[in-house]
C-alpha positions as CSV (number, residue, x, y, z in Angstrom):
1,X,3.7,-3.6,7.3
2,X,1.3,-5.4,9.9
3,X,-2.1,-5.0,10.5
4,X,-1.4,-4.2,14.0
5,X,0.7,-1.4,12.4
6,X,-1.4,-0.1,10.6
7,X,-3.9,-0.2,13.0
8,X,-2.3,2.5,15.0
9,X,-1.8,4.7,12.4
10,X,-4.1,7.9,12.6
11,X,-6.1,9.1,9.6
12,X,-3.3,11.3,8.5
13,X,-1.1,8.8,8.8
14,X,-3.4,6.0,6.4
15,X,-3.5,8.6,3.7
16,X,-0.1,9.7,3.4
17,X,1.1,5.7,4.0
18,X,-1.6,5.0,0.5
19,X,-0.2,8.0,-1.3
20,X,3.5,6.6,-0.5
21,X,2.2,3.3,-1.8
22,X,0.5,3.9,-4.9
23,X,3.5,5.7,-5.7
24,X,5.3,2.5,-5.1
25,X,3.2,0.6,-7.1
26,X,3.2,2.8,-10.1
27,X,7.0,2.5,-10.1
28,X,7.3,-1.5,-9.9
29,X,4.5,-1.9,-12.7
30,X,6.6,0.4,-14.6
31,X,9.7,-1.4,-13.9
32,X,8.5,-4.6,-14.6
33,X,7.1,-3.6,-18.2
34,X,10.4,-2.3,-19.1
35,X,12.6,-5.7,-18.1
36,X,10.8,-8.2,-15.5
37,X,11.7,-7.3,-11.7
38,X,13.5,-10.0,-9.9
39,X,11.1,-10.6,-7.2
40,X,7.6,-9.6,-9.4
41,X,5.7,-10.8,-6.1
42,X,6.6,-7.8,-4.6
43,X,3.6,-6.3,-6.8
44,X,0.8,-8.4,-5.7
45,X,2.0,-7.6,-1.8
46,X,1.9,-3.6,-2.6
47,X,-1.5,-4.4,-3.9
48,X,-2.5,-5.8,-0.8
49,X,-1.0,-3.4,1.6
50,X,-2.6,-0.5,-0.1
51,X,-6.0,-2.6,0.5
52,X,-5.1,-3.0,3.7
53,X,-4.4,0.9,4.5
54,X,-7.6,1.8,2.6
55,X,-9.8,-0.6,4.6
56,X,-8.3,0.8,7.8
57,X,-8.9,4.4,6.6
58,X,-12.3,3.8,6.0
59,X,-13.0,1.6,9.6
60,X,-11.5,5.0,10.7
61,X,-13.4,7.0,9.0
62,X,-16.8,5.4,10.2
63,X,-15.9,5.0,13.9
């Protein structure tokens, strides 16, 4: 997901993207203790999209 994505996302929108996410997350970490994922990369970028939707969410939240 792009920033500019994200950008026009609505506040709605940011949380239930971060709740989608995290889920995400919590399912590759998983994954990868159990046998190593292919592409373990794939971690670090869900990492960094969910900073990116939380930093959004909060320039949202103090405009």
């Amino acid at each position: 997901m792009k920033n500019a994505e994200i950008n026009k996302l609505g506040v709605a929108e940011l949380t239930q993207q971060i709740v989608v996410e995290q889920e995400n997350l919590s399912r590759l970490k998983l994954a990868h203790a159990i046998s190593p994922i292919e592409n373990p990369m794939r971690i670090r970028e869900t990492r960094k999209l969910i900073a990116r939707l939380e930093t959004a969410l909060s320039a949202q939240a103090k405009a």
